[in-house]
Backbone bond lengths (Angstrom), bond angles and torsions (degrees), N, CA, C in turn:
res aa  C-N    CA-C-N  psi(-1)  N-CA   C-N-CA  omega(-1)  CA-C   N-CA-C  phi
1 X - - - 1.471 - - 1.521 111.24 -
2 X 1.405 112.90 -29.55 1.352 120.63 -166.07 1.894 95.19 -77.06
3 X 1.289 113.64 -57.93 1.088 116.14 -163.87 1.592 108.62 -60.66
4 X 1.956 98.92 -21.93 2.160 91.79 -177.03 1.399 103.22 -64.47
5 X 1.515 100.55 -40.72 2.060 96.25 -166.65 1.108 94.68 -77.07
6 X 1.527 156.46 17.60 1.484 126.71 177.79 1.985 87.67 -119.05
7 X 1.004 115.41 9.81 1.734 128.68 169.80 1.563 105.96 -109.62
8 X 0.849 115.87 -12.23 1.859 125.68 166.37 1.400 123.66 -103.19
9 X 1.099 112.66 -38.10 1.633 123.82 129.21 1.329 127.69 -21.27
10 X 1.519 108.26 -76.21 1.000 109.56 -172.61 1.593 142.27 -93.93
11 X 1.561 93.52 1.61 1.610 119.56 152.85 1.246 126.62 -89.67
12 X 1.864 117.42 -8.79 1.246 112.99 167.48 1.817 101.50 -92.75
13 X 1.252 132.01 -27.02 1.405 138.54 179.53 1.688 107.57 -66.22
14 X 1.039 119.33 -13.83 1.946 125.62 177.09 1.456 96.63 -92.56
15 X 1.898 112.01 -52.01 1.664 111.74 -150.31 1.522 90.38 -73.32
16 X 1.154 123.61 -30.10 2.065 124.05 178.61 1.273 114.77 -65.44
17 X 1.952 118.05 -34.46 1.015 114.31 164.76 1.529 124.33 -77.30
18 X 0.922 116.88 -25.78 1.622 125.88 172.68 1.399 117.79 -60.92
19 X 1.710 94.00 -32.36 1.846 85.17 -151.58 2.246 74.82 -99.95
20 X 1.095 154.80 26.20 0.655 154.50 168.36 1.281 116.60 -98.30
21 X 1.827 108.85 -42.80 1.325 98.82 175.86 1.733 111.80 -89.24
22 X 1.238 131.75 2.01 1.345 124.30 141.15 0.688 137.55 -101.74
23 X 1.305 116.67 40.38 1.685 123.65 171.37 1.878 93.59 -107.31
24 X 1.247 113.00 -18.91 1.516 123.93 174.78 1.211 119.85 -84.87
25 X 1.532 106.98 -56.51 1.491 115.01 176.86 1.543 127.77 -88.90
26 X 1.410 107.38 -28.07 1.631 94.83 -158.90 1.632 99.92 99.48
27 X 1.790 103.62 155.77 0.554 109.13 166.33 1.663 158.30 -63.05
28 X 1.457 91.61 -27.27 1.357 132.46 -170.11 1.495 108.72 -77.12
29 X 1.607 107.10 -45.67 0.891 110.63 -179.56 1.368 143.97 -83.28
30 X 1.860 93.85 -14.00 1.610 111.21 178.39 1.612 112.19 -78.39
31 X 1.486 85.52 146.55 1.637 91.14 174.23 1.584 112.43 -116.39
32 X 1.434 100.31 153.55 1.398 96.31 168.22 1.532 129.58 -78.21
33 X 1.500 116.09 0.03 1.099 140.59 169.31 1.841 89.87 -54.76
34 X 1.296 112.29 -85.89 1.183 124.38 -155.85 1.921 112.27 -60.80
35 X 1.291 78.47 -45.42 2.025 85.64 162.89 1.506 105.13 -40.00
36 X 1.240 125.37 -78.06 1.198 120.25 -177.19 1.645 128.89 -45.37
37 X 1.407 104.16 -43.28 1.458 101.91 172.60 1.400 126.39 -50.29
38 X 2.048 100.69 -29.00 1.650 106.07 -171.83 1.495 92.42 -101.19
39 X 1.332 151.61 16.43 1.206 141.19 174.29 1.930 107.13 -98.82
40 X 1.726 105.17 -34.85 1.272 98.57 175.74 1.138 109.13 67.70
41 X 1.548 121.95 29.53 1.429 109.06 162.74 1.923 109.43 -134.96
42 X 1.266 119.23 169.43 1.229 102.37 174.37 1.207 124.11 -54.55
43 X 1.558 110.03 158.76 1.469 121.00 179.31 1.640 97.17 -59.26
44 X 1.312 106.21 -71.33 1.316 94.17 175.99 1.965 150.79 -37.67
45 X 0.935 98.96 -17.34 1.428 142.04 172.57 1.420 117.43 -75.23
46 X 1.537 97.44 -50.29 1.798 112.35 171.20 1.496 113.54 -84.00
47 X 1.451 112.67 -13.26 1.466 107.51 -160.06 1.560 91.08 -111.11
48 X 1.120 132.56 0.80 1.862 157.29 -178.70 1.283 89.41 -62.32
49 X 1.771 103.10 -74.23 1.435 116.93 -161.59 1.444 113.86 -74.47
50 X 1.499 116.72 -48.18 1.391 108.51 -175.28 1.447 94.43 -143.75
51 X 1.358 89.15 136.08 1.951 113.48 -156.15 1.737 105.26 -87.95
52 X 2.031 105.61 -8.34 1.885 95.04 177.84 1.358 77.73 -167.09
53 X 1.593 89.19 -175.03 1.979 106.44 -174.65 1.490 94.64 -74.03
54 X 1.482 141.89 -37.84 1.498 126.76 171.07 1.126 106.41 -23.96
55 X 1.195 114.51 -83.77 1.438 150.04 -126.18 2.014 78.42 -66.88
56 X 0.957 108.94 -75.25 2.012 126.51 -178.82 1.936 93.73 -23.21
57 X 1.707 108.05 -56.56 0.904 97.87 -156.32 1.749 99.11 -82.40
58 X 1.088 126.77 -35.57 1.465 116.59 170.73 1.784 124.08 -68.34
59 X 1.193 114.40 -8.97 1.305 138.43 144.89 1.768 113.21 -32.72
60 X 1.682 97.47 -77.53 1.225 110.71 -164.93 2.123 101.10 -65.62
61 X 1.450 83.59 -62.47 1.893 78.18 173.85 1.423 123.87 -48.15
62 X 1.371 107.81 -16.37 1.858 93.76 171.74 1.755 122.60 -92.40
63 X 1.721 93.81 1.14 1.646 96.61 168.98 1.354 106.32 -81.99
64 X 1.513 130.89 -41.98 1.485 126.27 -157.14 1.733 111.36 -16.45
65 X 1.477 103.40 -54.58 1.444 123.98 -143.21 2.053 93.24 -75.06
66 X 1.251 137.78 98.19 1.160 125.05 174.26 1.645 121.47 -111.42
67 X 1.077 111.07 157.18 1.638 98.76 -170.11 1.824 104.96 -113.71
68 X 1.940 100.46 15.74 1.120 114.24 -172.82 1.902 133.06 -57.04
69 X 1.414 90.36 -23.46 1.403 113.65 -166.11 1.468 103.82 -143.15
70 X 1.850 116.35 34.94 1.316 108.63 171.45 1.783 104.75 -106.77
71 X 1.259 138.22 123.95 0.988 150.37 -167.76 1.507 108.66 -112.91
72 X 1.662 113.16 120.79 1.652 107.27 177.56 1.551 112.15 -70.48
73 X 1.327 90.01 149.05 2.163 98.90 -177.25 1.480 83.00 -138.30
74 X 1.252 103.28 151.04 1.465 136.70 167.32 1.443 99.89 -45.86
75 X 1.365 147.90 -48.81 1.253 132.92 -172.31 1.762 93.08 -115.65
76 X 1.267 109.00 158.57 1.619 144.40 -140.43 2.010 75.74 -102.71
77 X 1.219 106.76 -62.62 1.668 116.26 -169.79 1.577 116.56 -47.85
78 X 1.711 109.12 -39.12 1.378 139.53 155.17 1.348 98.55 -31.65
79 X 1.014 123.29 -60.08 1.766 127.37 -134.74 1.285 78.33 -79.95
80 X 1.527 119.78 -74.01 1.739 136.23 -177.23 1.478 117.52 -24.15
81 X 0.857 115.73 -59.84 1.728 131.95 146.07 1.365 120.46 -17.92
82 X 1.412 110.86 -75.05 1.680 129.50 -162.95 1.663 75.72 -64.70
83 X 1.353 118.60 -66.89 1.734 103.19 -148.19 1.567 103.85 -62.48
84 X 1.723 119.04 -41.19 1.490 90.27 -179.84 1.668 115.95 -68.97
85 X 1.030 118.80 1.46 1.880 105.95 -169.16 1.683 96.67 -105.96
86 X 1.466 99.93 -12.16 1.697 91.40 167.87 1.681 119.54 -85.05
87 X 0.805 113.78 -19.14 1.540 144.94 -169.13 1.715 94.80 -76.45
88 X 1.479 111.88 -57.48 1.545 126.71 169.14 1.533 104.94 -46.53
89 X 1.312 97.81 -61.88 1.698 112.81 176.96 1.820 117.91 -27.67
90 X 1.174 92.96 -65.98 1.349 119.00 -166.36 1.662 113.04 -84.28
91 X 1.298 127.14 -52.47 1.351 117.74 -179.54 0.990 126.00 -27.08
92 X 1.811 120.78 -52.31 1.873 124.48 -149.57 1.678 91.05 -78.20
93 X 1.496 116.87 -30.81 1.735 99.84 -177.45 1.597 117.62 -107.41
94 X 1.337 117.00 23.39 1.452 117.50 -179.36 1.486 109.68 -133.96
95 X 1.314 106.19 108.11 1.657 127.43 169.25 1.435 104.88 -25.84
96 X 1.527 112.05 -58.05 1.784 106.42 -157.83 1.996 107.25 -64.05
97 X 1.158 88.60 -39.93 1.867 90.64 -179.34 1.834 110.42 -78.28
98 X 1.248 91.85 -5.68 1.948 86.47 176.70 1.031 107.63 -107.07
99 X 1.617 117.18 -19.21 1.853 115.97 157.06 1.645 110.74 -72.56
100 X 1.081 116.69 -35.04 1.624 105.96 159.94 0.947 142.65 -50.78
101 X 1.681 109.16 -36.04 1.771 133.01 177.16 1.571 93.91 -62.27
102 X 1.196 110.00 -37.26 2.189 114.61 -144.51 1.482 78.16 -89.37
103 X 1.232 128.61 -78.38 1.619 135.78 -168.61 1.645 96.12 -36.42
104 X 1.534 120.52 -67.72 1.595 105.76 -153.10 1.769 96.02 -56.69
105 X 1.008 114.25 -41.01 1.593 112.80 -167.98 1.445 126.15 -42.25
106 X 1.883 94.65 -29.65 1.319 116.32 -158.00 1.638 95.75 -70.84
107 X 1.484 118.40 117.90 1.944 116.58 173.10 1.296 106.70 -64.02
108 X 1.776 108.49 -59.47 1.301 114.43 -170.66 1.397 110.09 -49.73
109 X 1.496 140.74 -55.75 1.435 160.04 -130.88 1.426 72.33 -98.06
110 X 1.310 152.28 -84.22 1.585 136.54 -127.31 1.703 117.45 -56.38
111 X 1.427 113.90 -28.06 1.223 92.31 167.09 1.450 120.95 -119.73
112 X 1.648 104.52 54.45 1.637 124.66 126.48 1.402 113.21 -75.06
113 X 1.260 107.12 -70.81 1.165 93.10 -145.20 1.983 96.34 -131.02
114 X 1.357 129.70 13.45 1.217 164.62 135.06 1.593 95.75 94.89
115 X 1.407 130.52 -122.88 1.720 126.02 -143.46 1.252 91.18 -165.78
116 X 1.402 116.12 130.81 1.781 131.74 116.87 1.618 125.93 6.54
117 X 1.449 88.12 -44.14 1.653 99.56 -158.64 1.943 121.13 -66.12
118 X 1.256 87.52 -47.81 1.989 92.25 157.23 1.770 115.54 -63.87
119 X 1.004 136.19 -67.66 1.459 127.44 168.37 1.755 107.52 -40.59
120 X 0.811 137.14 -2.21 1.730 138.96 179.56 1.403 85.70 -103.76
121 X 1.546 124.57 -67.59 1.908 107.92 -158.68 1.593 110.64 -73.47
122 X 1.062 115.19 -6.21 1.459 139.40 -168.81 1.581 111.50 -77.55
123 X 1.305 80.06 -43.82 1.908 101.54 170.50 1.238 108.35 -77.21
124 X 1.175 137.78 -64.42 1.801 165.57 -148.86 1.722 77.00 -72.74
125 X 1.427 118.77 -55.01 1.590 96.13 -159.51 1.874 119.14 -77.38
126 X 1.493 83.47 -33.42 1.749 94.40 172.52 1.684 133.14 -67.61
127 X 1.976 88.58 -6.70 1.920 102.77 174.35 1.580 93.84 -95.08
128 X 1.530 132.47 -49.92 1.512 124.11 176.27 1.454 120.52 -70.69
129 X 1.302 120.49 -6.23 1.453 114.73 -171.85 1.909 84.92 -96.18
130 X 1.175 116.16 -54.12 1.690 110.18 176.28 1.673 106.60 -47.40
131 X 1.214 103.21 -53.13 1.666 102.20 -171.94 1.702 110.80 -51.22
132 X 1.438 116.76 -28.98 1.357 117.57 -149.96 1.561 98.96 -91.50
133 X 1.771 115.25 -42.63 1.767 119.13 159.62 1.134 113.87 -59.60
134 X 1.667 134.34 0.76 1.295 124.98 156.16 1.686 120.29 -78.92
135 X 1.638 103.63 -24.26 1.209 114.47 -165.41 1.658 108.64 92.86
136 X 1.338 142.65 3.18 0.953 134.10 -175.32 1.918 109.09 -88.02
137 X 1.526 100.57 8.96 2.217 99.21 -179.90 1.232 75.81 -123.70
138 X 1.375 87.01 160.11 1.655 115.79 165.17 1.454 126.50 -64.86
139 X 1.284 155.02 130.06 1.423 162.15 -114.23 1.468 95.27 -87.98
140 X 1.528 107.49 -41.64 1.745 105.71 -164.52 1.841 101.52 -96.99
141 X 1.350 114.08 7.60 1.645 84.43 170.84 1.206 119.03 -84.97
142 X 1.319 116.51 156.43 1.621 111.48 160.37 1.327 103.08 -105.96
143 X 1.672 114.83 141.56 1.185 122.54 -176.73 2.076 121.01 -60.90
144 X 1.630 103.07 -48.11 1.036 124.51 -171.96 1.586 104.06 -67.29
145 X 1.599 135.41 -33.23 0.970 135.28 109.00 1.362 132.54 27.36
146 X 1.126 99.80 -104.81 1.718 132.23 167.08 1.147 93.93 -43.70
147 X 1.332 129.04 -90.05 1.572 122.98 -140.45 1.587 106.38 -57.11
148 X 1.551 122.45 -22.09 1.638 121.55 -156.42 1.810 74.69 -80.54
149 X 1.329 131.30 -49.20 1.109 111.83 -171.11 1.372 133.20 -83.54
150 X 1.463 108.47 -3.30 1.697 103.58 156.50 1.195 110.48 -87.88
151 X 1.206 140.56 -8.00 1.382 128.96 175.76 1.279 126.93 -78.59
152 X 1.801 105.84 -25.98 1.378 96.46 157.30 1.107 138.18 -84.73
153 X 1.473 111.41 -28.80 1.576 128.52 143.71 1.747 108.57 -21.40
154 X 1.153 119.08 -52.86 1.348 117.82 -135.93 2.106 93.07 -103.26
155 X 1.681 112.46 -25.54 1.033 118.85 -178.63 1.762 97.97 -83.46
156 X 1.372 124.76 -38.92 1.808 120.95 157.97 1.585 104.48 -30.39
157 X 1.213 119.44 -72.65 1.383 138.50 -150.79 1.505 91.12 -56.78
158 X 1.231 121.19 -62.28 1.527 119.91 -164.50 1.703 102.31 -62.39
159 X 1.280 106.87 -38.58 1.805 95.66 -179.28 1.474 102.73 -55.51
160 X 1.726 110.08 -69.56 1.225 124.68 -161.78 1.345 111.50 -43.37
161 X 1.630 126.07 -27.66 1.496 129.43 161.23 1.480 121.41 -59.84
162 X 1.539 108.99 -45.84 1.498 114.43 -175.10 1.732 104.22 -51.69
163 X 1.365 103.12 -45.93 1.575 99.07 -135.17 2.011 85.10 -98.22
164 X 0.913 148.41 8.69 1.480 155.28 -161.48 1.571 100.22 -125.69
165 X 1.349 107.08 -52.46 1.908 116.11 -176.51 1.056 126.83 -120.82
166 X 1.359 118.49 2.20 1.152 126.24 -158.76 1.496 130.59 51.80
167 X 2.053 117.05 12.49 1.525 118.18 -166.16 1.253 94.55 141.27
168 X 1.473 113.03 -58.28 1.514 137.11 -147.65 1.891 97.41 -44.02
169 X 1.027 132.90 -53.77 1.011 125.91 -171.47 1.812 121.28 -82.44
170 X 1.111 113.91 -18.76 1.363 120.07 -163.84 1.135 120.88 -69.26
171 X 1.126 140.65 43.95 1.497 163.64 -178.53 2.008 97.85 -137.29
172 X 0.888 110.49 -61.52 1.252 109.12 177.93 1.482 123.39 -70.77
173 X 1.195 134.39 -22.92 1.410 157.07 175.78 2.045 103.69 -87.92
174 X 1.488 96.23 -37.09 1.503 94.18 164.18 1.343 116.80 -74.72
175 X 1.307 123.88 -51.57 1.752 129.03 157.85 1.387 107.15 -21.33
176 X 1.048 113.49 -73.33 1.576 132.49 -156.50 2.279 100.50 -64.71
177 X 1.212 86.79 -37.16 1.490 87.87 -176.09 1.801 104.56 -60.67
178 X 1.490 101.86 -35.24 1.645 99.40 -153.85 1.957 80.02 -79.28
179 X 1.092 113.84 -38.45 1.621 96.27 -171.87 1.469 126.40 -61.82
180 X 1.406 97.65 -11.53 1.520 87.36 176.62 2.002 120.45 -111.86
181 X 2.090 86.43 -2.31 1.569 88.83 165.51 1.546 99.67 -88.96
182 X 1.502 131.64 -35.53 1.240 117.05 -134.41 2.169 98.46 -71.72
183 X 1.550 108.75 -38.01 1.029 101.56 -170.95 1.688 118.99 -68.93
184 X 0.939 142.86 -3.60 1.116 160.26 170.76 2.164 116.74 -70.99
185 X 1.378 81.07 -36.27 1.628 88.40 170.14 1.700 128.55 -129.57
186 X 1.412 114.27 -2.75 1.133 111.57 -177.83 1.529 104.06 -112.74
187 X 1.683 118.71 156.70 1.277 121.32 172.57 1.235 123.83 -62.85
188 X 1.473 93.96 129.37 1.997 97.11 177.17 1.458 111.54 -30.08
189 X 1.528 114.31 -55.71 1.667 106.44 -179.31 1.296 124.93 -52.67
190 X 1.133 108.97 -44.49 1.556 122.71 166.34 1.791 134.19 -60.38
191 X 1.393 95.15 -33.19 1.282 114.96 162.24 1.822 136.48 -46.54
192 X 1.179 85.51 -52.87 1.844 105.70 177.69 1.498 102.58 -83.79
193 X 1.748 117.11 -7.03 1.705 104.59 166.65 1.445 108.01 -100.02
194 X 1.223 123.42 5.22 1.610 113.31 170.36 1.781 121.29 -69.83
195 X 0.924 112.29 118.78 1.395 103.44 161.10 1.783 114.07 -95.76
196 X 1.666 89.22 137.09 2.044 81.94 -174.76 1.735 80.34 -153.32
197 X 1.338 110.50 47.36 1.788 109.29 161.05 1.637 94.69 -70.56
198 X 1.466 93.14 155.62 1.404 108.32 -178.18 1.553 107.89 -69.70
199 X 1.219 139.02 -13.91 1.371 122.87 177.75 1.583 97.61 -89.43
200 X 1.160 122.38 -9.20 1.648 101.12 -177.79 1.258 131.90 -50.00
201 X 1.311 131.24 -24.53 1.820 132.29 166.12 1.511 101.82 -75.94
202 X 1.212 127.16 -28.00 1.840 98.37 167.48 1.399 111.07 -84.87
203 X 1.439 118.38 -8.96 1.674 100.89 177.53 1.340 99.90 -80.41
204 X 1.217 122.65 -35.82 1.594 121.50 -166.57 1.648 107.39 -70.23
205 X 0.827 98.56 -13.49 1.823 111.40 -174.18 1.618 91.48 -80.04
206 X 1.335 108.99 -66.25 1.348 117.64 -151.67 2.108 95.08 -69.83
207 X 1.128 121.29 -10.48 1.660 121.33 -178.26 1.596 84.97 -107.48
208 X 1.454 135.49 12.67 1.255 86.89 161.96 1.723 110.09 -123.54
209 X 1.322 88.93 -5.16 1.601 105.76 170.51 1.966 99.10 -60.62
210 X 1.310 100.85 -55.64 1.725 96.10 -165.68 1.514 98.93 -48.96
211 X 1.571 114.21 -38.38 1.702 111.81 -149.41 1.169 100.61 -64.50
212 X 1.422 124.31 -36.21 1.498 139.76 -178.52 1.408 114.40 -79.30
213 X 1.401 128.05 -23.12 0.998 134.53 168.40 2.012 105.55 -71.85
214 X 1.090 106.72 -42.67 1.517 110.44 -164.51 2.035 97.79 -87.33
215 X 1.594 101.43 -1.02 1.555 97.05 161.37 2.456 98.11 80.44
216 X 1.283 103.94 -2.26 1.147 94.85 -164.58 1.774 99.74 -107.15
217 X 1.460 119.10 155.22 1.061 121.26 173.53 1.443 117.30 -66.32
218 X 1.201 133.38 130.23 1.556 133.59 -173.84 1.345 99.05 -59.43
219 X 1.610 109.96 136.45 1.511 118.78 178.72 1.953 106.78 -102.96
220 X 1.155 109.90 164.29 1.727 108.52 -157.47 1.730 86.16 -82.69
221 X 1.351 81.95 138.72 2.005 95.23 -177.93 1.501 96.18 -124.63
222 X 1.394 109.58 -136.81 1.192 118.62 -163.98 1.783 110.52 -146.38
């Protein structure tokens, strides 16, 4: 047992260093030279887990997706919400999701080691296709649909943040995105119970840190 967590350890201590030094450099430009220096673990150790810079960089893109800070709510649309405004939350100060932003972008790099971008609509479709057997979408959307088109929506938004604020806004620009998709597909009744204020991914952050802090399973809120 001792030896699994110090191998979980030490594949999350490479994928932080990896996805750190391409969240700086790019792909092209990172080396595994330098990966290693910021992972602090043996070469051998690093070369255990991931055998080249592919492998590091498809590594890091298969963490994006976490189920760390997803909390059940009474509506399905709720949930959809919390994860994109947590996602807002979290990007501008975490290496692994800003090596995801830099990697999916990359044309040349995707078919090394490919994109983020399918595990995102993949997600997006499996929160509206649940929401819609609740009855909480409208009869004529299709989910699979939907998600291809918030994602590009939602991959605009993240540039249009980088390059205007450097981050600074993208919590609020994520707000603003869901208000002008959400009414278009969710039921009027359902509609006026969404909350998508722009601080909602740090509150949801900050209730799920306590829940985990207090050792208890998160109970369905709102």
């Amino acid at each position: 047992m001792a030896q699994q967590e110090r191998a979980v350890r030490t594949r999350r201590a490479v994928l932080e260093a990896a996805a750190a030094v391409f969240a700086e450099r790019g792909y092209a430009a990172a080396t595994i030279v330098e990966i290693h220096s910021r992972a602090k673990v043996t070469k051998g150790a690093l070369y255990f887990h991931f055998d080249s810079k592919a492998a590091l960089a498809q590594g890091v893109l298969e963490a994006q997706i976490s189920t760390e800070y997803r909390l059940p709510r009474e509506l399905k649309l709720q949930e959809w919400v919390d994860a994109g405004m947590t996602l807002a939350a979290r990007l501008p100060r975490e290496p692994m999701l800003l090596a995801g932003v830099r990697l999916s972008a990359d044309l040349q790099g995707r078919s090394i080691f490919g994109s983020a971008w399918p595990a995102w609509t993949e997600l997006t479709t499996c929160f509206l296709a649940e929401a819609k057997a609740r009855g909480e979408v409208l009869p004529h959307v299709v989910p699979e649909r939907t998600a291809e088109v918030f994602l590009g929506a939602w991959i605009g938004v993240q540039f249009v943040s980088q390059a205007v604020s450097a981050w600074a806004d993208l919590e609020l620009r994520m707000s603003e995105l869901f208000d002008h998709v959400l009414p278009a597909i969710a039921a009027p009744a359902v509609l006026v119970r969404l909350n998508t204020s722009p601080d909602r991914g740090s509150r949801v952050l900050a209730e799920a840190a306590a829940a985990a802090e207090a050792g208890a399973g998160p109970g369905a809120g709102v």
